[in-house]
N, C-alpha and C positions, 0 to 999 in steps of 0.2 A: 570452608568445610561445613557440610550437615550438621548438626547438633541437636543433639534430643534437649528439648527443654528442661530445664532442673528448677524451673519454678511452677511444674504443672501440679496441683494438686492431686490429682488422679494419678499422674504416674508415681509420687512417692509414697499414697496409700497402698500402692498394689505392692510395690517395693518393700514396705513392711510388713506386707500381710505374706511374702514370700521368704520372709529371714525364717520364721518356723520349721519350713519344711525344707530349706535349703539344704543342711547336712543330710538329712536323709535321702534326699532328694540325689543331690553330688554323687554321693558311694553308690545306690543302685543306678543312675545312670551309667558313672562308669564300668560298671560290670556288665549291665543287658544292654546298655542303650538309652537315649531317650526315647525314641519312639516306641522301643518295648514297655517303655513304664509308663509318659503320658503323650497315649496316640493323638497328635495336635490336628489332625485333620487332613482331607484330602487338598493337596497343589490345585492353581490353577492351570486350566488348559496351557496353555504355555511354559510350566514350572514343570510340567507329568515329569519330564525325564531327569531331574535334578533328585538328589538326597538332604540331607539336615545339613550335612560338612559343607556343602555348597555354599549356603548363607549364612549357616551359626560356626562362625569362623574362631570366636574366643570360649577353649574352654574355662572353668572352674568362674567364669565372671558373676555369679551369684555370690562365692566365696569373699570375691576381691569386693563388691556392695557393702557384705558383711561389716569385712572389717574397715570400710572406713574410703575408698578407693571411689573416688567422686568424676571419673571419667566419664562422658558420655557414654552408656551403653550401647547408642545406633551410631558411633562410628564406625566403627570394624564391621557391620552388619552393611553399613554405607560402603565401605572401600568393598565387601562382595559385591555388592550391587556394581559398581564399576566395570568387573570383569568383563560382563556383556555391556553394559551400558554405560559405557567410557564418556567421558567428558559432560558428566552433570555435577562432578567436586572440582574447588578449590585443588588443584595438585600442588600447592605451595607449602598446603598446612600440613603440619605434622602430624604423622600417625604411627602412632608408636606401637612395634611389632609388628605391622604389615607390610608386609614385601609383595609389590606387583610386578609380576613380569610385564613388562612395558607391549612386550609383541601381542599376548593376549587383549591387553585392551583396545577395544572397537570404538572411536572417539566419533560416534553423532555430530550433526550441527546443534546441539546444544552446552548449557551451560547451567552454571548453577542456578538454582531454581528460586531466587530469592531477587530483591531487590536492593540496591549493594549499602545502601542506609539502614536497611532493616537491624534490629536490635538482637543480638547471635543471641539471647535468652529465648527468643522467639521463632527461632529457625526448627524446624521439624528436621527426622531424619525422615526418610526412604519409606519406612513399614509404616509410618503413622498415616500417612495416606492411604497407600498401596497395601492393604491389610489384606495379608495370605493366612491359612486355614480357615477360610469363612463358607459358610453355606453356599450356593450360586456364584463362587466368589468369580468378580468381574475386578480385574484391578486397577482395569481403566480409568474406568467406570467412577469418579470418585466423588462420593455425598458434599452434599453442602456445608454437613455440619462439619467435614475437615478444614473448609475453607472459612467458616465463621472462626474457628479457633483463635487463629488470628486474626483475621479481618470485622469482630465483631469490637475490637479495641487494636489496631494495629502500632504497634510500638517500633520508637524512631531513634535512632543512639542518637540524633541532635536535638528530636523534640519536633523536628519539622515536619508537618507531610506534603510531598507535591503530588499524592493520592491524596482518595478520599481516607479520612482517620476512621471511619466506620460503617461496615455493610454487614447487611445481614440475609435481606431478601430484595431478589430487583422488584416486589411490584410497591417497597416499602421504603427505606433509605437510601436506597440506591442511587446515587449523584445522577444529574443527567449527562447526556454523552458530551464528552469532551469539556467536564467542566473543570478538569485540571489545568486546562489551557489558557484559562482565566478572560474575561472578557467574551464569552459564545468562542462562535469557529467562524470564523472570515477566510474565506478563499483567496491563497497570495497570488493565484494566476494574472498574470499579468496583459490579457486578451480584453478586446471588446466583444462583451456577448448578452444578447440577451434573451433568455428562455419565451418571455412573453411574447415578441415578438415571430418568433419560431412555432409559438403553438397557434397563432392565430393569423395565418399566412391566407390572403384573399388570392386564391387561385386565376380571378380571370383575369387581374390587372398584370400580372408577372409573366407577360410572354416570353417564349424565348424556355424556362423552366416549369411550364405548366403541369410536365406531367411528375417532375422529382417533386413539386407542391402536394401534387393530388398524391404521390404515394408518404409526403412526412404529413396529411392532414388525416391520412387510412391507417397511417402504423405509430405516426406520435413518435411516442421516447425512442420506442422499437427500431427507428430507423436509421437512429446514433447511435444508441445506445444499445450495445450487442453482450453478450455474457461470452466469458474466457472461456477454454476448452476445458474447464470442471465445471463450468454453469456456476461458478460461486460470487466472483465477483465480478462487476462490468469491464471488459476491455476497452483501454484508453480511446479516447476518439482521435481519430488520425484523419488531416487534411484529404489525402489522397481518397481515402473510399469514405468517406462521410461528409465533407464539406464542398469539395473540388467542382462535384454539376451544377450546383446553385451558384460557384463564388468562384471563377475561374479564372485563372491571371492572364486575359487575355492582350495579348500582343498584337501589335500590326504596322508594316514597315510604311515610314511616312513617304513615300516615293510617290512619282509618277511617272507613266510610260506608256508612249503608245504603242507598245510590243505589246500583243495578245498573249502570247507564249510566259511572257514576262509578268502579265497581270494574274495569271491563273498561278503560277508559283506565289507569288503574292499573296494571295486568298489561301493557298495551302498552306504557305507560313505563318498566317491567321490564324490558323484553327488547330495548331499545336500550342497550344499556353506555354508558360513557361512555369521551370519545376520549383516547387516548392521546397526552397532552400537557405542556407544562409548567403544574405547578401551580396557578398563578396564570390562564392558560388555561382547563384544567379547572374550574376555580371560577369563570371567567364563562361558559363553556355551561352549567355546570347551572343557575347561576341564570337564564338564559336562557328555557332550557327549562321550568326549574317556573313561570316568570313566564306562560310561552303556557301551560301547563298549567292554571295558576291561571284563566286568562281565558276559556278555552274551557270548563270545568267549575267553575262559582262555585260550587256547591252543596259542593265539596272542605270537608270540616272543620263544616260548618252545622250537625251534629246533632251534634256534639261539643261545642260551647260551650255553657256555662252559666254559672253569675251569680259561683259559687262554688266555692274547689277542691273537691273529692269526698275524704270522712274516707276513711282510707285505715288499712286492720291496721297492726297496731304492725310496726317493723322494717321496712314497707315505704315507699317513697316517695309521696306522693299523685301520681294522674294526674294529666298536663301539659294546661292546659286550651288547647285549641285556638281561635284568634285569631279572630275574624270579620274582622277586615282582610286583605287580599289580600297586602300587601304584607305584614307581618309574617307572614305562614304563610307567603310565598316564605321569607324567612331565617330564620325557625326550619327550615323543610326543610331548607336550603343549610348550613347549620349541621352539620344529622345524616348527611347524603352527604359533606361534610369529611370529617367525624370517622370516617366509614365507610371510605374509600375512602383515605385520608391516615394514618389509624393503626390499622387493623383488621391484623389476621395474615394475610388474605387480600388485602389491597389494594398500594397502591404500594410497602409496605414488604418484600412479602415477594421483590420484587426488587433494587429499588434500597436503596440506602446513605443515610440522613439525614446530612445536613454536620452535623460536630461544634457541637456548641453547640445543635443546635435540639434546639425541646423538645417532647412530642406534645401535638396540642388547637392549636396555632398554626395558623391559616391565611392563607394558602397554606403549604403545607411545602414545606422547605426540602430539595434531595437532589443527593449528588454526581454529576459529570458522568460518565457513564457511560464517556468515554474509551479506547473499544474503538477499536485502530489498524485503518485499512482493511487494511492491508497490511505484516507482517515484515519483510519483504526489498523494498524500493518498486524496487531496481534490480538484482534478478534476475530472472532470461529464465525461465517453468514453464508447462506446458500441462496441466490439469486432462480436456484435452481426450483428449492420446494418452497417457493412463494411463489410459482410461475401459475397456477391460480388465480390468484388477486395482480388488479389493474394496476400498474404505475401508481396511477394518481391516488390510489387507496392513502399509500405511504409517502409521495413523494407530490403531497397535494400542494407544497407552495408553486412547485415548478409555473405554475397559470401565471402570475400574479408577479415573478421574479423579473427585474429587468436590470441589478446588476451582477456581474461578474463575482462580485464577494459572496454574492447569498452563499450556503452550504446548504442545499436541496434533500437532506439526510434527515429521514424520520426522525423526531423527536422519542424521547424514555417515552411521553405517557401515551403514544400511539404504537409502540412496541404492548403496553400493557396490557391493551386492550386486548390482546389474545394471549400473552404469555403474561401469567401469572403464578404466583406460588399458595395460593388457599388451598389445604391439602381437602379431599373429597367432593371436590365438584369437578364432575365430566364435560367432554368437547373444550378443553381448555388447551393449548399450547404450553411445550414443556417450558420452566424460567429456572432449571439450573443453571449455576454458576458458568458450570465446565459448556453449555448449550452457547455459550459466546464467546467466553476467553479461554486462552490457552495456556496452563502453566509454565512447562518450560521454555523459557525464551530463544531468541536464535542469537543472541548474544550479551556480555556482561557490560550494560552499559548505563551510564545515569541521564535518567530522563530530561529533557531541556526543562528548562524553567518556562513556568504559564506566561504565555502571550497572547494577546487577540489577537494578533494575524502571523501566529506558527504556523509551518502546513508541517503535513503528515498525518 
């Protein structure tokens, strides 16, 4: 549940400086009204259609102060707010006198707005933020100084922070990113890759892909690296439309034949790769496909059999006599596109990672979860959009220089600084409020992992 602090200073000077006018105050409201006696100010745009009983749901509560009645005042002001914007309280905690009709409440993907360590002496209610009768009032819109409140000493019911214990300004004590994680950010994907080699790709020696070169040497990051349909954040890179023309699983059946008819199917069956899949997947298309191969072209292998192996030079292997049954020429093929495509230097290995333990020739092969986080920060506020401006390398200058898989290619705090700053009265500066990166409410109540150098997310 919300909870107005009872240890703010401010709030319990104002609290005595209102016992004076309390009575007086009580009996002409009840007769005219509050807003006939003190007009609090114009709603915000969003509030216009609402009255006082909306939100000031507890009367005579200055009376019950009085005498002694040490309940939080923003809770009952809390359970209004719910009305419309259901599921930002504790619905476990008690609230005494308020009855919600349950159909009314509109339950958001949010929750409460705290972090569930947090010290309930320190938990604000609703209006301390979101401050209504104010001039231009914006209630989004919310200042820094509500978030130094607490974050300028954040207090922990264990004494522990796996935050940072104090902010005040990002361009001043403000941690660097992700230093709750403890140890920097290492990336747990579990890929062979390496950036440097991707930015410095010599076009004339790579035949075969010269022209997908000349277009990642003209567009760079550009050509992986694509923004989601809000322009906010990158869309993941996917095999099929980012990597597939340069690094193609290609296949081709070991056979030989002196059917024409039969050779040209061949080269066709060459030049359809094979899909980028889980192993065991991949090992039932192919066999699929050399089975309709087989069926369509029976003459496959027919001048290759004979009665006897063929004597073969010392030192060398004898040729492998090819099957007259269909079915056994399907899995003898199925066999040599495994082993091709599952343990070659050019196949599934030269990206992915085999799980410990497996051994090469096994099929299906076995290979780590590739494990790449969609997203670093899942609840910071960043527009890939209005940086579109400034070049990649501005902000994402290691990328040159990067050549393993762990780096985290993510601007560092003091190159965000250098445009977004909080020195109040100097112009062309970028805005460094709080709320300009993070997002207060969360999308769920949940306690953060504990710092590791190689957590993703």
């Amino acid at each position: 549940m919300l909870r107005l602090s009872q240890n703010r200073p401010n709030t319990d000077r104002s609290i005595r400086r209102s016992y004076f006018f309390a009575g007086p105050y009580q009996a002409v409201s009840y007769r005219q009204g509050v807003a006939a006696v003190f007009p609090p100010g114009s709603l915000a745009p969003v509030h216009a259609g609402l009255d006082c009983k909306h939100c000031h749901v507890e009367s005579w509560r200055g009376l019950h102060r009085m005498f002694g009645d040490r309940r939080p005042t923003g809770a009952a002001m809390d359970r209004a707010c719910s009305l419309c914007h259901g599921g930002l309280l504790d619905e476990s905690s008690p609230h005494p006198g308020i009855e919600l009709p349950r159909a009314s409440v509109v339950p958001p993907p949010v929750v409460a707005p705290r972090h569930l360590r947090q010290h309930p002496a320190e938990v604000e209610s609703c209006a301390a933020c979101h401050r209504e009768h104010q001039p231009n009032n914006d209630l989004v819109q919310v200042t820094d100084a509500s978030c130094r409140r607490c974050h300028a000493n954040l207090q922990m019911r264990d004494g522990q922070h796996t935050f940072y214990p104090r902010v005040t300004a990002f361009d001043g004590d403000h941690p660097p990113f992700g230093w709750w994680r403890g140890g920097g950010l290492q990336d747990p994907g579990a890929l062979h890759f390496n950036h440097q080699i991707h930015l410095r790709l010599p076009e004339k020696s790579l035949h075969g892909i010269d022209g997908a070169v000349r277009r990642l040497n003209q567009l760079e990051c550009r050509l992986c690296h694509r923004p989601d349909a809000q322009g906010r954040h990158m869309a993941p890179v996917r095999y099929e439309r980012d990597c597939a023309e340069c690094h193609p699983l290609a296949i081709r059946i070991t056979a030989t034949t002196n059917d024409s008819t039969v050779r040209e199917a061949m080269e066709a069956f060459g030049r359809q790769p094979a899909p980028h899949l889980s192993p065991d997947l991949v090992s039932a298309v192919l066999r699929e496909r050399l089975r309709r191969f087989a069926q369509q072209n029976p003459m496959i292998g027919k001048d290759e059999a004979t009665s006897e192996p063929l004597r073969s030079f010392p030192g060398n292997r004898p040729r492998q006599i090819a099957p007259r049954d269909p079915s056994s020429w399907v899995d003898l093929q199925t066999a040599i596109l495994q082993r091709l495509l599952f343990d070659s230097p050019g196949g599934c290995r030269y990206c992915h990672l085999a799980k410990a333990g497996s051994k090469p020739g096994t099929a299906p092969a076995e290979y780590e979860s590739t494990n790449l986080p969609d997203s670093w920060f899942p609840y910071a506020r960043f527009s890939h959009a209005k940086h579109g401006l400034m070049a990649c390398g501005e902000c994402h200058d290691q990328a040159r220089t990067s050549t393993r898989t762990a780096d985290v290619l993510m601007p560092t705090k003091q190159k965000c600084v250098e445009c977004h700053w909080n020195q109040s009265g100097v112009r062309n500066r970028a805005r460094a409020d709080c709320l300009e990166c993070h997002q207060y409410h969360g999308p769920g109540p949940r306690e953060p992992a504990a710092p590791a150098g190689n957590s993703a997310g």
